[in-house]
Each structure stands twice: as structure tokens, then as C-alpha cells.
C-alpha positions, 0 to 999 in steps of 0.5 A, spaced: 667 691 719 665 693 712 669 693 707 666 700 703 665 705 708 662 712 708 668 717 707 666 720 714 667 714 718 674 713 714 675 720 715 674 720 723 678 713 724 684 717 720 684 722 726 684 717 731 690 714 728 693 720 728 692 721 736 696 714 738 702 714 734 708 713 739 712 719 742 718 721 739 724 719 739 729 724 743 723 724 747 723 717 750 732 718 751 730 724 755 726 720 760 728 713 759 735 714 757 739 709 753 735 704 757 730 705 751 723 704 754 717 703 751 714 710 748 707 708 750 708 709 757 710 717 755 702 717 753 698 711 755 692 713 755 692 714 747 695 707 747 689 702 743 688 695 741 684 693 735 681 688 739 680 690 746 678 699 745 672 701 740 673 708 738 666 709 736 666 712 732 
């Protein structure tokens, strides 16, 4: 990817970025107790790999 992008573009990734982030804490105990599951299975469709998920953006 390019290094110098249009604000626009950078603008829409930060969003993206935001969408993804992982469950809070409290709300991972609450479902998987002190076994401490992994937070993306709270929302696994947001969760995203770099390499394998475009965001067209």
C-alpha cells in the first residue's frame, strides 16, 4: 500500500479500525468466567486479518 494517502482513505481505515477492537473485559468474564476466552468469539464477525480481509475501502 502506499505510503502517502489521501485523508479520506485514512479517515475510513480509522473507522474500520475502531469497529474491531476486541469486547471489554467485564464482558468476556460475564460470558466465559475466569477461564478467560478469547474476546473475539463476543463478535467474530468484526474480527479481521491484514492479509486474509480487504476493507475496500
Amino acid at each position: 500500500m502506499a505510503r502517502n494517502k489521501p485523508k479520506a482513505k485514512k479517515l475510513r481505515l480509522a473507522s474500520a479500525h475502531k469497529k474491531y477492537i476486541s469486547a471489554p473485559l467485564f464482558a468476556v468474564l460475564k460470558k466465559f468466567g475466569l477461564k478467560r476466552g478469547h474476546r473475539w468469539r463476543l463478535n467474530p464477525h468484526m474480527r479481521r486479518h491484514w492479509r486474509r480481509k480487504k476493507l475496500k475501502v
